[in-house]
C-alpha angles and dihedrals in degrees: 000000000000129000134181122171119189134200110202086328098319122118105244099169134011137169153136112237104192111220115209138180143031125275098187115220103336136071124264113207108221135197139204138182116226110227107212115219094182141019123260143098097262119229101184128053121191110191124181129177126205128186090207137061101267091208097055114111093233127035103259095221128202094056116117126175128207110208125191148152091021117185143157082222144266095305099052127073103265127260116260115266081344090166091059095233102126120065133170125201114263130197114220109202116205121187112247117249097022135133129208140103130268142147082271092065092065095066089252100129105002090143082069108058134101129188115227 
């Protein structure tokens, strides 16, 4: 996992957070603690989630990671569609005649593309 959190466009807090392990077929709740390099009250949060190690040399395929209910818990303002129940179609534009390699290319989301 991925956080960023930003105070009038300055990086207050970032870091990656590795997730390991199975939890079969239920959810495990996990917790971090979120390490401040600045001071401020941040306004933006930028969150990503990777079912690889994002410092390996070479993509490990075949993860895959489930995320819900996130929260910052019950005394801070929620995360917006934290639960992940509200979604909204996105376009995804790819320059013609290139090569390289992106989530698109695996056939994930290929209604959604669209070649510039």
């Amino acid at each position: 996992m991925i956080i960023e959190l930003k105070s009038a466009g300055s990086i207050v807090a970032r870091q990656f957070m590795p997730v390991y392990g199975n939890s079969g077929t239920g959810f495990q709740l996990l917790q971090f603690k979120v390490n401040y390099t600045a001071p401020g009250m941040p306004d933006t949060l930028i969150l990503g989630f990777i079912p690889t190690d994002i410092y390996a040399n070479f993509p490990q395929y075949g993860s895959s990671m489930t995320v819900d209910n996130l929260t910052f818990g019950s005394s801070y303002p929620p995360i917006p569609n934290g639960n992940f129940d509200s979604w909204a179609p996105f376009t995804f534009n790819k320059l013609a005649n290139w090569t390289y390699m992106d989530m698109l290319d695996f056939g994930f989301i290929r209604t959604r593309i669209r070649n510039v």
